[in-house]
C-alpha positions as CSV (number, residue, x, y, z in Angstrom):
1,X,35.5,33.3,-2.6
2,X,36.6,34.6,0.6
3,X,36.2,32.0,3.5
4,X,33.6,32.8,6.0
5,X,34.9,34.7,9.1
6,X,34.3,34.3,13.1
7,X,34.3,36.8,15.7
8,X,34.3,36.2,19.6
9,X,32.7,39.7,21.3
10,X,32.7,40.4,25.3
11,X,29.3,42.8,25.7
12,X,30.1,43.2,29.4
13,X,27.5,40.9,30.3
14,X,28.2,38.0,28.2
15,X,30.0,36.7,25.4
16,X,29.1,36.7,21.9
17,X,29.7,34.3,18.6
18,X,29.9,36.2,15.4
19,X,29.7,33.8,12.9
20,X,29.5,35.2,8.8
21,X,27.2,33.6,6.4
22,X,25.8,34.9,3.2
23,X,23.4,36.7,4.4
24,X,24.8,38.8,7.6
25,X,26.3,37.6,11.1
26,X,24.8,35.1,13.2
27,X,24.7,36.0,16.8
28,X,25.2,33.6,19.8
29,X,25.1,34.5,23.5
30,X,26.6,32.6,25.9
31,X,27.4,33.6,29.9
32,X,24.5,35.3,30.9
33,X,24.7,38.1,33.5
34,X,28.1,37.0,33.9
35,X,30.4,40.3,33.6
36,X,32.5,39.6,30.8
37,X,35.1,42.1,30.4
38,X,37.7,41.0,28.0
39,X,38.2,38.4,25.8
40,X,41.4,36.2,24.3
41,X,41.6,33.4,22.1
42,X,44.2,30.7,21.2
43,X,46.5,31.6,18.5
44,X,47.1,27.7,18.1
45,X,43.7,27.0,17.9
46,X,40.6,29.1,16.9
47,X,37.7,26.6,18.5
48,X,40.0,27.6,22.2
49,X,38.6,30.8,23.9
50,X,39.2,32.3,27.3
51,X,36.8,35.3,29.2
52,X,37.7,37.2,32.3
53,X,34.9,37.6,34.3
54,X,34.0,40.8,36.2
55,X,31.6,39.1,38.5
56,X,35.1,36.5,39.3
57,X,36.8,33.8,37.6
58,X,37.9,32.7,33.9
59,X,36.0,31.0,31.9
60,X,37.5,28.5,28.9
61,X,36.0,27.0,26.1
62,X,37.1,24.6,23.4
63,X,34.3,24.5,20.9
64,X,34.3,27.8,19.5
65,X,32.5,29.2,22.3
66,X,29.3,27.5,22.9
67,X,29.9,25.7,25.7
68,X,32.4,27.1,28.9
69,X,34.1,25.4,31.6
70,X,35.8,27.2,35.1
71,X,39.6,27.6,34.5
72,X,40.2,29.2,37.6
73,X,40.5,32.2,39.2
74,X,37.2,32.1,40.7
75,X,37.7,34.5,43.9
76,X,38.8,37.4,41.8
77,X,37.5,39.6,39.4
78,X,39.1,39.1,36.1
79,X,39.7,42.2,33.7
80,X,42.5,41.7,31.2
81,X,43.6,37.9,29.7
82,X,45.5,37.0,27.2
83,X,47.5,33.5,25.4
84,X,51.5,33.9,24.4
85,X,51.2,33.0,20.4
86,X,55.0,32.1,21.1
87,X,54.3,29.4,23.7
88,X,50.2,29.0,24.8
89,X,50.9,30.9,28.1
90,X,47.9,32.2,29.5
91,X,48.1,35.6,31.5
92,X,45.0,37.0,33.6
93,X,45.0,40.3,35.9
94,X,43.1,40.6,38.6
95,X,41.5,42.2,41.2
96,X,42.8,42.3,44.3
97,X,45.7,43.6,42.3
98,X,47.5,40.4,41.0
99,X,48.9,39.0,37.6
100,X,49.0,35.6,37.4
101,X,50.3,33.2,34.7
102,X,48.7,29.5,33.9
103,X,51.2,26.8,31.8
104,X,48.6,24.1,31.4
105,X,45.9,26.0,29.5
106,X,43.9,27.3,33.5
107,X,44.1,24.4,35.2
108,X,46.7,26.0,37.6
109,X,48.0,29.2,38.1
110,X,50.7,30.9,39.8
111,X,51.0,34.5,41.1
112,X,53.8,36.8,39.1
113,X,54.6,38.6,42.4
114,X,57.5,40.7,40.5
115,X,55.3,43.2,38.3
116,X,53.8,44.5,42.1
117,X,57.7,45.0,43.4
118,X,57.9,47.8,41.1
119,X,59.1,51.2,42.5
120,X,56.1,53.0,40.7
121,X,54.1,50.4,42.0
122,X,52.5,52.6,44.9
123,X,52.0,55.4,42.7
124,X,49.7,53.4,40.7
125,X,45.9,54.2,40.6
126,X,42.5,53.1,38.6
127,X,40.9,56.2,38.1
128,X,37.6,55.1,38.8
129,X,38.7,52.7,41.8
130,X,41.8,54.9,43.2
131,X,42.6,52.2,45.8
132,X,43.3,49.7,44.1
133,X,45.5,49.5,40.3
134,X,44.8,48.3,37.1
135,X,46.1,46.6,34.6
136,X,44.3,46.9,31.2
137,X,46.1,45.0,28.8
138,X,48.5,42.4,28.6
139,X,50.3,41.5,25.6
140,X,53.0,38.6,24.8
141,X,54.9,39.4,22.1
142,X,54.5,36.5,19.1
143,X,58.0,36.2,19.1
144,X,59.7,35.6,21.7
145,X,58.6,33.4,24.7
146,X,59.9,35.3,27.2
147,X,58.9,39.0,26.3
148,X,55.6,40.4,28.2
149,X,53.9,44.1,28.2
150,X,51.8,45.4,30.6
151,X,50.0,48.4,30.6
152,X,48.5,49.9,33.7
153,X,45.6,52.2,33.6
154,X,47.2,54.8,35.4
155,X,50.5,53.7,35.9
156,X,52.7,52.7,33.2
157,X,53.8,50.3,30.1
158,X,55.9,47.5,32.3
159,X,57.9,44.9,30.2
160,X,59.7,41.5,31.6
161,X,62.0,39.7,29.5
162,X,61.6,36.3,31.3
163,X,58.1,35.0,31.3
164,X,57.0,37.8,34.5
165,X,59.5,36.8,36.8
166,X,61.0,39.7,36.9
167,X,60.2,43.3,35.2
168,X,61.6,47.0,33.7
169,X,59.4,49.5,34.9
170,X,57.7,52.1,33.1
171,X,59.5,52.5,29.6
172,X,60.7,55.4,28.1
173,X,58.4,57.5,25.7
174,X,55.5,55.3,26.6
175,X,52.5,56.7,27.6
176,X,51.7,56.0,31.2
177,X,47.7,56.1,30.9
178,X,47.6,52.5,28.8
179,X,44.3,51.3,27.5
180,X,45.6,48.7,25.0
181,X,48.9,47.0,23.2
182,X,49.5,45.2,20.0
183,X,52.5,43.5,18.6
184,X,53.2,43.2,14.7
185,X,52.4,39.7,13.9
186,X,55.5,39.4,11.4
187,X,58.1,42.1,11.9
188,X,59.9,40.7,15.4
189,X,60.4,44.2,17.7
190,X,57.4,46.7,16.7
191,X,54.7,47.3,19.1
192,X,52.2,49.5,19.3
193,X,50.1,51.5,22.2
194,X,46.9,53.6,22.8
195,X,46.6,55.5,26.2
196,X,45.3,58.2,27.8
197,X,47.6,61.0,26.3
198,X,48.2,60.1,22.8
199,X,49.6,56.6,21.1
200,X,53.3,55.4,20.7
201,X,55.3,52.9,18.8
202,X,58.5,50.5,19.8
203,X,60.7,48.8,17.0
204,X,62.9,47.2,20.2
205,X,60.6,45.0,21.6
206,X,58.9,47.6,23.9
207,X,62.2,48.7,25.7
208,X,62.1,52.3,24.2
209,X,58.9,54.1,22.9
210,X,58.7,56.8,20.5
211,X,54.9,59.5,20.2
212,X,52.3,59.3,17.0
213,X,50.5,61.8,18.0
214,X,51.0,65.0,15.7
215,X,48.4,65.4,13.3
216,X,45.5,64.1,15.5
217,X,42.5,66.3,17.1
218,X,41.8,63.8,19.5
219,X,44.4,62.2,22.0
220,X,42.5,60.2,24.3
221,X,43.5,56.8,22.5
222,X,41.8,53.6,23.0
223,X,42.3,51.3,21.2
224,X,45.1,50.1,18.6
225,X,45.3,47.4,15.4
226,X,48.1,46.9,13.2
227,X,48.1,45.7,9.0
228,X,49.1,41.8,9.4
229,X,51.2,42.8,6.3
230,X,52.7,46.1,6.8
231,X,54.1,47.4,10.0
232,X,54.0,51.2,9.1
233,X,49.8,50.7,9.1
234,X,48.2,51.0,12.0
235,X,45.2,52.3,13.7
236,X,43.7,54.0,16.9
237,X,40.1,54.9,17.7
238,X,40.0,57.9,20.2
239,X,37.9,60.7,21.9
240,X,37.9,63.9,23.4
241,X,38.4,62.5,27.1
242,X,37.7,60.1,29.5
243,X,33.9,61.5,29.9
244,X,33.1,61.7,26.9
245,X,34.3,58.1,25.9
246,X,33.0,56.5,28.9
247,X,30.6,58.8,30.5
248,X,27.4,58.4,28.1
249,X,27.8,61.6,26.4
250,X,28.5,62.1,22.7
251,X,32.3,61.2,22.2
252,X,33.2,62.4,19.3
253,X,35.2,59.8,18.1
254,X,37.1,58.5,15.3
255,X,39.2,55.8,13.9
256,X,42.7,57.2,12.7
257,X,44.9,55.4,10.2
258,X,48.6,56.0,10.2
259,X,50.7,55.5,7.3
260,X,54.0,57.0,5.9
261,X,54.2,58.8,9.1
262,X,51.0,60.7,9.5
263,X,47.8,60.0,10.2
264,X,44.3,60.5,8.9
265,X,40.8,60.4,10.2
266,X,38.6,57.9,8.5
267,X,35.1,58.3,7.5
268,X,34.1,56.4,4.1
269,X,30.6,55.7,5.1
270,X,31.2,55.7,9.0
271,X,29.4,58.5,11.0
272,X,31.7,61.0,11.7
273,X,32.5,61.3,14.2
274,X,31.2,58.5,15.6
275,X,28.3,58.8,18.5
276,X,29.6,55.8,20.2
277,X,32.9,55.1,21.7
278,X,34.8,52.1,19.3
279,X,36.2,49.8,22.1
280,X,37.9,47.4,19.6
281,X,39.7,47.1,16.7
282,X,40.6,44.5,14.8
283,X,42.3,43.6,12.0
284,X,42.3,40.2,10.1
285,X,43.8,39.8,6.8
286,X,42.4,42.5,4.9
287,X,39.6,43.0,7.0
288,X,39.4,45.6,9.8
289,X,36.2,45.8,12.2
290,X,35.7,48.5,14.7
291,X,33.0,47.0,17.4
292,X,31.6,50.5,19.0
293,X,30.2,50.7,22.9
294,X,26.2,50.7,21.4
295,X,27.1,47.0,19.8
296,X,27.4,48.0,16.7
297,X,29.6,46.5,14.3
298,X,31.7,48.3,11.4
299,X,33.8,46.4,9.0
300,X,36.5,47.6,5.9
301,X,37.9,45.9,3.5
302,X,40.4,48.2,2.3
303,X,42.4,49.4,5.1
304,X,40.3,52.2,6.3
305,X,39.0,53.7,3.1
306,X,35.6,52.8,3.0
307,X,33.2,51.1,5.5
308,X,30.1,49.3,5.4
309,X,28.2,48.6,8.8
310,X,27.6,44.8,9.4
311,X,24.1,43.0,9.5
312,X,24.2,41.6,13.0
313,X,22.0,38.6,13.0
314,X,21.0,38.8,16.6
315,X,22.0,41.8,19.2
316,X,25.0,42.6,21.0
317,X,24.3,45.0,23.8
318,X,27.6,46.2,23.7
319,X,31.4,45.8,22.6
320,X,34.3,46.2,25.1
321,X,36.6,43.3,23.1
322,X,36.4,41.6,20.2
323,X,38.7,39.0,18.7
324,X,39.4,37.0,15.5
325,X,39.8,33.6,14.5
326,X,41.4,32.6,11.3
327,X,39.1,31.1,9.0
């Protein structure tokens, strides 16, 4: 039998604790009315888990989420985090524009002044916020200790080689409108993005960028997942715009699976398109879940070819990141 699986879910407002059990997914709450905008755990260990806070501050817990403790950070408003898999370095973006790297699991942090020395840097702008910049994702490649993407929501794909002490500006063929990265988990060099104009791929460890975009109707990308197993599978979910994902209109979305080069829309049981913008992908094994913006949450278990919507044991008023721990 399959073991039982565990989802950690930031709504927005709080943070939620997906466990499985036979007969649907328990739901726990945790963080009240606290702004909880995105969501990392531990690679090392799935009981570790760290929320950036909207409202200011990260939060860290050790137990699987039930109970949190301040890990610093408190004076700013926290909106991307995430742990190095290659050596537990915690990241965290900020606002007033900073990004800022902890070595001893949040107790103390230090400010990676380098990223803001960019030459784009002034040319950077939060759509919704134009004066200040944003940096939506931050992803440590698995591999190497040293290797860090950025993406900047609008700005650029950024990469340093040395931990964020110092950093390439925005790389070629990437899109410049990043909403999320990922890194393959096994094949050292490929890396994936979603952004604003379309989706692009790296097999150099994020220096160069090539598009995935031909054979999509809808190039307002959000978010990305790769297969743990094969590096030529991954997935986007996207819209027609910016409105229409975020503007609580219809967004006519869909999840897109690319293999052998093209990619396909996937329905298999999910509405399509989907009324409600899917914020996160995941995929775990050979599991995939799509959490949408309403809080629902979809799950296939045969990459993308059929899908069945989960029983939620509890609500989840919404899903802007959602995360998986090994069983």
């Amino acid at each position: 039998m399959e073991s039982m699986g565990r989802l950690y879910a930031a709504t927005g407002t709080s943070v939620g604790r997906l466990e499985e059990t036979p007969s649907g997914w328990s739901v726990e709450l945790s963080l009240a009315d606290s702004s909880a905008q995105c969501i990392a755990l531990d690679p090392a260990d799935r009981e570790t888990v760290y929320v950036g806070l909207g409202a200011g501050g990260v939060m860290k817990a050790t137990d699987g989420g039930r109970t949190w403790t301040e890990a610093g950070l408190r004076q700013h408003q926290v909106y991307s985090v995430a742990v190095s898999a290659a050596d537990g370095a915690v990241y965290a973006w900020t606002e007033p524009s900073a990004l800022s790297r902890s070595d001893d699991g949040g107790e103390t942090w230090r400010e990676l002044h380098a990223l803001l020395e960019l030459p784009s840097q002034p040319t950077w702008s939060f759509p919704p916020r134009p004066w200040t910049s944003h940096v939506r994702w931050i992803a440590p490649s698995p591999h190497d200790d040293g290797l860090i993407l950025v993406g900047i929501e609008l700005g650029g794909l950024m990469r340093s080689p040395d931990g964020g002490e110092t950093w390439h500006d925005h790389r070629p063929g990437a899109q410049p409108d990043v909403h999320s990265l990922a890194w393959h988990p096994r094949e050292q060099g490929r890396a994936y993005e979603a952004g604003g104009g379309g989706a692009a791929w790296s097999t150099d460890g994020g220096d160069t960028w090539r598009p995935a975009d031909d054979g999509r109707d809808r190039h307002y990308t959000w978010s990305v997942a790769v297969d743990p197993d094969d590096p030529e599978l991954w997935y986007v979910s996207a819209s027609t715009g910016p409105f229409a994902a975020h503007g609580r209109r219809d967004p006519q979305a869909h999840i897109y699976r690319r293999r052998n080069g093209g990619w396909d829309a996937l329905a298999g049981g999910l509405p399509d398109p989907l009324p409600s913008m899917p914020y996160a992908l995941v995929a775990a094994g050979n599991r995939l879940f799509a959490g949408l913006a309403s809080g629902e949450l979809w799950e296939s278990r045969d990459r993308g070819e059929t899908w069945e919507r989960c029983r939620l044991l509890g609500e989840l008023p919404r899903l802007l990141g959602l995360v998986a721990a090994a069983p």
